[in-house]
KOLNUVEX-892682 format. One record per atom (N, C-alpha, C, O): x, y, z; residue in one letter. Coordinates in steps of 0.2 Angstrom, whole numbers, plus 5000, padded with zeros to 4 digits. Each point is the difference from the previous one (the first is absolute). Layout:
! KOLNUVEX-892682
XYZA;...
//
This chain:
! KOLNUVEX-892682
499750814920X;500750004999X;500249954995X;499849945000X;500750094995X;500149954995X;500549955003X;500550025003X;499349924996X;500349925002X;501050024999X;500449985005X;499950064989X;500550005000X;500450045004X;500649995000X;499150045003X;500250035007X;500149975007X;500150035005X;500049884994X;500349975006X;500549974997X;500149984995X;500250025012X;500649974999X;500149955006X;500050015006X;499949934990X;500049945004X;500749955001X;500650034998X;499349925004X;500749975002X;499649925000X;499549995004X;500649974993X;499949934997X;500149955005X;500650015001X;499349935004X;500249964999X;499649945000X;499449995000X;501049944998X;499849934997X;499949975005X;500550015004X;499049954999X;499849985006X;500549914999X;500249975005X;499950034991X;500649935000X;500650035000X;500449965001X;499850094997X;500850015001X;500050075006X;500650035001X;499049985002X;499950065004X;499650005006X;499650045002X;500849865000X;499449995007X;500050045007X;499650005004X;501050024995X;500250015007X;499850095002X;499850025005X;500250004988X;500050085000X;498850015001X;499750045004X;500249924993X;499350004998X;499749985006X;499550045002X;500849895003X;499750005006X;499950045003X;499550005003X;500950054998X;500250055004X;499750064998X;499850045005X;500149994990X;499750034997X;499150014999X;499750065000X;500149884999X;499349975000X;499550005006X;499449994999X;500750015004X;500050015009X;499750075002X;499750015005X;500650044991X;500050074999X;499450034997X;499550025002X;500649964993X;499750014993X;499149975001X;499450045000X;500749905001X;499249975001X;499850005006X;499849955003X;500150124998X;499750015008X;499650054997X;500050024994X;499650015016X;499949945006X;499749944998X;499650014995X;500549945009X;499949955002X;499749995005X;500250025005X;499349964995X;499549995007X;500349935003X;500249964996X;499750035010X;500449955006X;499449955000X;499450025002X;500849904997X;499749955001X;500449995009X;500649975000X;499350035005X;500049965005X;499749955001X;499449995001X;501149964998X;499549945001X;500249955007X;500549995003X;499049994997X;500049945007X;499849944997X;499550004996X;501049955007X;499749934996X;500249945004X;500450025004X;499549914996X;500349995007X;500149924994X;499749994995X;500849975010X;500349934996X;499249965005X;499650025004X;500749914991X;499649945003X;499949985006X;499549985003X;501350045001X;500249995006X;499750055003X;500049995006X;499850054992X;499650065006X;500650074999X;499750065000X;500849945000X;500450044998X;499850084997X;499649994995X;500550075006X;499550064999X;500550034997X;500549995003X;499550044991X;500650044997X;499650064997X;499549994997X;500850085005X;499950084998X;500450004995X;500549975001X;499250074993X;500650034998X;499850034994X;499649974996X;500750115002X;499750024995X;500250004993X;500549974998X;499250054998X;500249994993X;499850074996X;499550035000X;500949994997X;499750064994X;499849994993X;499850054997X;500249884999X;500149994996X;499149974999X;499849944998X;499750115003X;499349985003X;499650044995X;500250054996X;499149935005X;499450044997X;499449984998X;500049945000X;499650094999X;499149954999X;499949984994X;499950054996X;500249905002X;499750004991X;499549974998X;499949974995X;499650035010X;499349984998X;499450025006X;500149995006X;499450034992X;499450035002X;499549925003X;499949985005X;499850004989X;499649935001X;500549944996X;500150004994X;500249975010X;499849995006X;500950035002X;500549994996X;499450045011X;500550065002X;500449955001X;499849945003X;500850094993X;500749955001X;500950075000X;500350034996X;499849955008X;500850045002X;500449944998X;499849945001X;500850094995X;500549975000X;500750045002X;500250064999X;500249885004X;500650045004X;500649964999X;499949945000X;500850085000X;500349954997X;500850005005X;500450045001X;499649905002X;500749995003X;500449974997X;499849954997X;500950095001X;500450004998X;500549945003X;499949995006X;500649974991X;500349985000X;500750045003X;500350054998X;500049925007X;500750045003X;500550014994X;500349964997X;499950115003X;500449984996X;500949985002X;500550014996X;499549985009X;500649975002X;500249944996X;500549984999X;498949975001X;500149934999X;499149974998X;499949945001X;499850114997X;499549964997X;499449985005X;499450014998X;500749985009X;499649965001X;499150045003X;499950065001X;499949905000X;499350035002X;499750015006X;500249975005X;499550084995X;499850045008X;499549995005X;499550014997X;500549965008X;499649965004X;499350034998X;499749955000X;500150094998X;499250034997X;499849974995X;499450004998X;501049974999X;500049944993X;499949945003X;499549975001X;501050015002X;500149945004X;499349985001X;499649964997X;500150095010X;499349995002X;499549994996X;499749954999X;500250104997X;499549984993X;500149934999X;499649965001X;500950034996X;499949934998X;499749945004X;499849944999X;500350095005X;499749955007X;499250015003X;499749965003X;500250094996X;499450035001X;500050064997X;500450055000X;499049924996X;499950044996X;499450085000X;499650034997X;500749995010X;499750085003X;500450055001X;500550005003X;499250054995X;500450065002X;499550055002X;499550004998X;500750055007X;499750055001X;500550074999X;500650015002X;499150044994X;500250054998X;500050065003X;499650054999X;500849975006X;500050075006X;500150054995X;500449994996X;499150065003X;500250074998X;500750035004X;500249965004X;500250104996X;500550015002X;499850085000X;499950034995X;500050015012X;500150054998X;500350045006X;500249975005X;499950104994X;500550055003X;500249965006X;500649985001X;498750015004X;500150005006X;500549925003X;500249985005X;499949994988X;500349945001X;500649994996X;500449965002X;499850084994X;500449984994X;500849985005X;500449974997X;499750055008X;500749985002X;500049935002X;500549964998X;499150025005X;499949955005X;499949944993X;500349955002X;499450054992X;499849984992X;500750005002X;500149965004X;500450074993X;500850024997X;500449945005X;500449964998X;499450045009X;500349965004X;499849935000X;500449955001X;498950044999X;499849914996X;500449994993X;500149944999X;500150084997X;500550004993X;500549965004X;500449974996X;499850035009X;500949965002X;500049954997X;499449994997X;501149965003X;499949914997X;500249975007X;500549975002X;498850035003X;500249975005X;499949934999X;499649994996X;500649975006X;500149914999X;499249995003X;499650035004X;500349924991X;499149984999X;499949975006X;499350004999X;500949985009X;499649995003X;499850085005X;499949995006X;500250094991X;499950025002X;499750054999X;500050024994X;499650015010X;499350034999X;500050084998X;500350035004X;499549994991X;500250054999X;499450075003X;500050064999X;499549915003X;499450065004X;500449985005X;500050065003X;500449905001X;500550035008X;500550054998X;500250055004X;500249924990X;500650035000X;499750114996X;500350055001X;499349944996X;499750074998X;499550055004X;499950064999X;499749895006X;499750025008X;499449994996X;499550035004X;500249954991X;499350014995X;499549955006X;500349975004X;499350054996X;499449975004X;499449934995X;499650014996X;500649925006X;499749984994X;499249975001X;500149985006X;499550024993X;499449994999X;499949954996X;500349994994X;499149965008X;499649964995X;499750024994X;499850064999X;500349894996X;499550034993X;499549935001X;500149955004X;499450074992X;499449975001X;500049944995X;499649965003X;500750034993X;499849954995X;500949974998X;500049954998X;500750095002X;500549984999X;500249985006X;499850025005X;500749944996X;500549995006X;500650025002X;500349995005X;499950074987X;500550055004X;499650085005X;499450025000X;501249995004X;499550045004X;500050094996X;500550014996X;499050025005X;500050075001X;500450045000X;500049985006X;500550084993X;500150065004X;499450035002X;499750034996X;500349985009X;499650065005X;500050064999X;499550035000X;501350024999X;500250035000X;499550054992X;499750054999X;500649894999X;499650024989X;499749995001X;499649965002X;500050144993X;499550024998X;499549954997X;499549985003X;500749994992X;499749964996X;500249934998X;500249994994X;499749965011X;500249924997X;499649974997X;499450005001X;500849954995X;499949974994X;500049935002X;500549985002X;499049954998X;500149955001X;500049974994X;499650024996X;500849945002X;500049984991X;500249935001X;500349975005X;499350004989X;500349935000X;500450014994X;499850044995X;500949925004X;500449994995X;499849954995X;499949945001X;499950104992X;499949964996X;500749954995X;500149944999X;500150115001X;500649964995X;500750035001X;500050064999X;500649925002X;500550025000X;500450024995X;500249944998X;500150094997X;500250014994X;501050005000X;500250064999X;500249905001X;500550035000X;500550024992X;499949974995X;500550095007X;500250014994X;500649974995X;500050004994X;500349995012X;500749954999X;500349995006X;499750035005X;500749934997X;500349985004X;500650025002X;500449985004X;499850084993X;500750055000X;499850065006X;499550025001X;501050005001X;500350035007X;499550064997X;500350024995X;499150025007X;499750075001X;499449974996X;499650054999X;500249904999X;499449974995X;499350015005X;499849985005X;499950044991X;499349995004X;499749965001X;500149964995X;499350035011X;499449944999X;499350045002X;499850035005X;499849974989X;499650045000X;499349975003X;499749954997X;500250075010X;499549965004X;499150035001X;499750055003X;500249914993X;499450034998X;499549985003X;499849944999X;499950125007X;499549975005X;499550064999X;500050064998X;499549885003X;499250045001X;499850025008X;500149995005X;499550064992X;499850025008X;499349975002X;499550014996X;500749975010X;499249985002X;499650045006X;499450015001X;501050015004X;499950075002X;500350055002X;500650005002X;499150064999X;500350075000X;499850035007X;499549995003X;501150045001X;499750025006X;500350075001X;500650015000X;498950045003X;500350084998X;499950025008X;499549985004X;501050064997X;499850045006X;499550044999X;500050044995X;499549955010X;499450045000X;500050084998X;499650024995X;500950005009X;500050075000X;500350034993X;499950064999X;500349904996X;500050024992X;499649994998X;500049994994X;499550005008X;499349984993X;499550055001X;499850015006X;500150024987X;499350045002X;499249955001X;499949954998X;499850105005X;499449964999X;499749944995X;499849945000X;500450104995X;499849964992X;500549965001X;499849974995X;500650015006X;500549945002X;500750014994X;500249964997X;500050085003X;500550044995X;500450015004X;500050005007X;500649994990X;500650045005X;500250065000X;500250034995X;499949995012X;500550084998X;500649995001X;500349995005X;499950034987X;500550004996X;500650025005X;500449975002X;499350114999X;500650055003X;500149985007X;500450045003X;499349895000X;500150015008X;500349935000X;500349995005X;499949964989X;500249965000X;500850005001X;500249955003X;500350114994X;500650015001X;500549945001X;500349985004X;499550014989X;500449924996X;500750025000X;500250065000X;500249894999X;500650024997X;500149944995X;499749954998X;501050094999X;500349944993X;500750005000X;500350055003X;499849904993X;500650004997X;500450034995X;499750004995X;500850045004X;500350024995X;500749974999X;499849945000X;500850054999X;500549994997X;500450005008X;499850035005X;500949934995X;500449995007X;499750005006X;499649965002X;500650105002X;499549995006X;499450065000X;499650015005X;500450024990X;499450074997X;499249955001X;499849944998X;499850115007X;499449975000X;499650084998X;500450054999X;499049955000X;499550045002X;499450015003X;499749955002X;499950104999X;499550005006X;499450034994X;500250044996X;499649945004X;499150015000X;499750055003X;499549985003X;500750084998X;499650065005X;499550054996X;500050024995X;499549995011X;499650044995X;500350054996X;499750014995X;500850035005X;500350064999X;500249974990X;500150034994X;499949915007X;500249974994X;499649964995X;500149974995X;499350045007X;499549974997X;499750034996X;499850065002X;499849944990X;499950024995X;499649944997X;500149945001X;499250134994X;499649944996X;500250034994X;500250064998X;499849864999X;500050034993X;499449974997X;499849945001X;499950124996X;499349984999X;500049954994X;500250014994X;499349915008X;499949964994X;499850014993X;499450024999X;501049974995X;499850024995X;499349994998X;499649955003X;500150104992X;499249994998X;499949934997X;500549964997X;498750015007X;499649934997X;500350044992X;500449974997X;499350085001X;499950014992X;500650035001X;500350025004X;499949964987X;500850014998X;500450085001X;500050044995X;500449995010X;500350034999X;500150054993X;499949974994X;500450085008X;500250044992X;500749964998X;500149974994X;500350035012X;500949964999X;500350064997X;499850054996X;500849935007X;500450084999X;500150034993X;500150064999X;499949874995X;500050024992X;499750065000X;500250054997X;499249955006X;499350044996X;500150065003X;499650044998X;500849995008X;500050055002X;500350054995X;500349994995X;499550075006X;500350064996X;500649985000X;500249975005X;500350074989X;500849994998X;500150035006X;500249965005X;499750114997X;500350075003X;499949965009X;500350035004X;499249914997X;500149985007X;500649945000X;500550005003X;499349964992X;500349934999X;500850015002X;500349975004X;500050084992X;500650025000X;500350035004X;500650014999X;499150025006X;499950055003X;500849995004X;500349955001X;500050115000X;500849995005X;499950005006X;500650005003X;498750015000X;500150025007X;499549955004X;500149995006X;499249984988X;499649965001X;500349915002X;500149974995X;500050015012X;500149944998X;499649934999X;499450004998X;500949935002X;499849964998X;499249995004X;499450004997X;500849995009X;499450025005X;499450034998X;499449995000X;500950074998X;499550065001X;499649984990X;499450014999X;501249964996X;499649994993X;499549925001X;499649994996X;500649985011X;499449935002X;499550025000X;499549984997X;500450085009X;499450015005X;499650044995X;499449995000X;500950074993X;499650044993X;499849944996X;499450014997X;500949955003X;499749964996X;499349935002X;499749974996X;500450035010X;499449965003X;499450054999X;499850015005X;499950014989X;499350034998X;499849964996X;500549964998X;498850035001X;499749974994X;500050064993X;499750004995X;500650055008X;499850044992X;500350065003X;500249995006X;500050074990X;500550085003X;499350035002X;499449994998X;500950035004X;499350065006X;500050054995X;500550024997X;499149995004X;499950094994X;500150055008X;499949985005X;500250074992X;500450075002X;499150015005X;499449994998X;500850025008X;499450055004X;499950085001X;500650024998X;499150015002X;500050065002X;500350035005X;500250065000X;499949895006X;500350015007X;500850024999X;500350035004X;499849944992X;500950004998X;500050064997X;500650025000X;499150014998X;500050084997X;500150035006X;500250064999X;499649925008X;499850075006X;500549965005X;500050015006X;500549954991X;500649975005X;500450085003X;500050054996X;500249955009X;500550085001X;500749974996X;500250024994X;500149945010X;500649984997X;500149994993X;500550034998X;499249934999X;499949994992X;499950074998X;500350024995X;499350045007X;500150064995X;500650045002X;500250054997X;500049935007X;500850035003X;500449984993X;500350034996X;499649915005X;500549964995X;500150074994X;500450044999X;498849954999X;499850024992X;500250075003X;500649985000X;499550065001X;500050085000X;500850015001X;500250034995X;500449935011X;500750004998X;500449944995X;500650014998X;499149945001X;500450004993X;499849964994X;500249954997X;499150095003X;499650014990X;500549994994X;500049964995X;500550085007X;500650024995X;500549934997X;500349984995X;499649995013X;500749955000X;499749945000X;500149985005X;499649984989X;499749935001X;500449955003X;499849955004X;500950054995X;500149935002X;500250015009X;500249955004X;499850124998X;499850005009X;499450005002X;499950005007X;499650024988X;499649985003X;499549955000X;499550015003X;500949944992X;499949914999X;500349995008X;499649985005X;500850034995X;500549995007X;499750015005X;500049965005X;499850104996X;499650005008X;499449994999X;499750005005X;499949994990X;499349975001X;500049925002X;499649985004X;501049984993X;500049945001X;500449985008X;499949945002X;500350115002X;500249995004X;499650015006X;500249995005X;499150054992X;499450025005X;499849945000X;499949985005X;500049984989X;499449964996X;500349925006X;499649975003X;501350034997X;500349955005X;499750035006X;499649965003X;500550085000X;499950015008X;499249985002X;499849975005X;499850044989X;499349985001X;500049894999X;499949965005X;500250044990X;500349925000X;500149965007X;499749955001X;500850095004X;500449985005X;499649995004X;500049955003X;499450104998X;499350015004X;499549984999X;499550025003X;500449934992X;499749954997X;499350065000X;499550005004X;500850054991X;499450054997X;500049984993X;500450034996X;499449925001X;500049984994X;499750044992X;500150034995X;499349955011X;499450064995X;500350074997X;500150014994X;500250035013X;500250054998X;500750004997X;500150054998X;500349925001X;500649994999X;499750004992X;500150044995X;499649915005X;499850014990X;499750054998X;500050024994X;499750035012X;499650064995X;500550054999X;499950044995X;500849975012X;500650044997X;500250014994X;499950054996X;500449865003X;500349984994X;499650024993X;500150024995X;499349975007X;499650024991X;499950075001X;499650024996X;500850025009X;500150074998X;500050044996X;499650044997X;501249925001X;500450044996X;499649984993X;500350024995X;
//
């Protein structure tokens, strides 16, 4: 689709704070849920979750999650507090079976107050940290805090809390043999915009297959008559173009039923029957019939 065909709406992140916060929240999601547990010098246990999370390193594994300054008045959120005092957190995944009870540790209860009593979470030792466990979570994260990063000291500023993980603990019943996870039995949730979350359920799961080691064709190189196509989308011009090279025509595509329907009612009328070839060539796409979807298309 040609770029001049959207119609967009501008705003400046310094004269458009108000609209953008609010907006941005929506926009860059989901959001996967830091729960984190972390406890003061004092012994003190504080829960509480975060959206503003993610993995950004493999060796050596490190998440970064960021508490936000209040913005009523700036100040900073007992989950910062604690870091700075002990420098541990532990990381609760969040999922279906918990996410309200999550929602309900978020209150701003006063710090000598515990939020696995006040949220009913069940808390468990960790092995090497001194915050404790959720029980409850699929998958907890022991991390030690490498470095605190803050961004400014203004009311919604972040501090970007960058921990390493030192161990990972999965409920048994998610792991395949080979010690992988099952994806679809995990039933994660996330964050989107105000109080909008989403679920993770098998009915919503899809691969997309990783681009070729060797260099894709890329949509340039695709024929005019696909590239441009009106019925072919963006999706469907990714997955044609993930070839190392265009498939030459089979003979199998000659003995299709449907493809010779095409040809015998509308030989006459090429640009309908650009039209319903390509809209065979999409249903096969959707069915992640690749192969055959290219032999349609190099029918015509």
């Amino acid at each position: 689709m040609n770029s001049s065909s959207f119609d967009t709406v501008t705003f400046e992140s310094s004269a458009d704070k108000a609209i953008i916060d609010n907006l941005i929240k929506y926009a860059i999601a989901p959001r996967p849920i830091c729960f984190a547990s972390t406890i003061d010098a004092a012994g003190n246990v504080n829960l509480s979750p975060f959206s503003y999370f993610n993995l950004m390193s493999h060796q050596p594994p490190i998440c970064v999650f960021s508490p936000l300054r209040r913005m009523r008045d700036g100040s900073t959120k007992h989950t910062l507090d604690n870091i700075q005092e002990v420098n541990e957190v532990v990381i609760n995944i969040v999922n279906y079976a918990m996410v309200q009870q999550q929602s309900l540790a978020s209150t701003e209860y006063g710090k000598e107050v515990n939020e696995f009593d006040k949220s009913g979470f069940t808390p468990i030792p960790s092995l090497h940290v001194r915050p404790p466990r959720v029980a409850e979570s699929p998958v907890q994260l022991e991390c030690r805090v490498r470095e605190v990063i803050a961004l400014s000291d203004e009311p919604g500023a972040g501090n970007l809390v960058i921990a390493e993980v030192l161990y990972m603990h999965v409920h048994r019943e998610l792991l395949h043999k080979n010690n992988t996870i099952k994806q679809e039995e995990l039933d994660l949730v996330a964050r989107l915009g105000g109080d909008w979350y989403c679920r993770v359920t098998n009915e919503n799961l899809f691969i997309v297959p990783k681009p070729l080691r060797s260099l894709g064709i890329g949509v340039d190189q695709l024929p005019e008559s696909i590239r441009l196509s009106k019925v072919l989308t963006g999706n469907h011009l990714g997955l044609l173009a993930n070839v190392e090279s265009l498939p030459v025509v089979e003979q199998a595509s000659q003995e299709d039923k449907y493809l010779n329907y095409l040809r015998l009612n509308f030989q006459q009328d090429s640009p309908q029957m650009t039209k319903k070839v390509h809209e065979y060539a999409a249903q096969l796409l959707d069915t992640e019939q690749l192969d055959k979807a290219w032999q349609v298309l190099l029918s015509l």
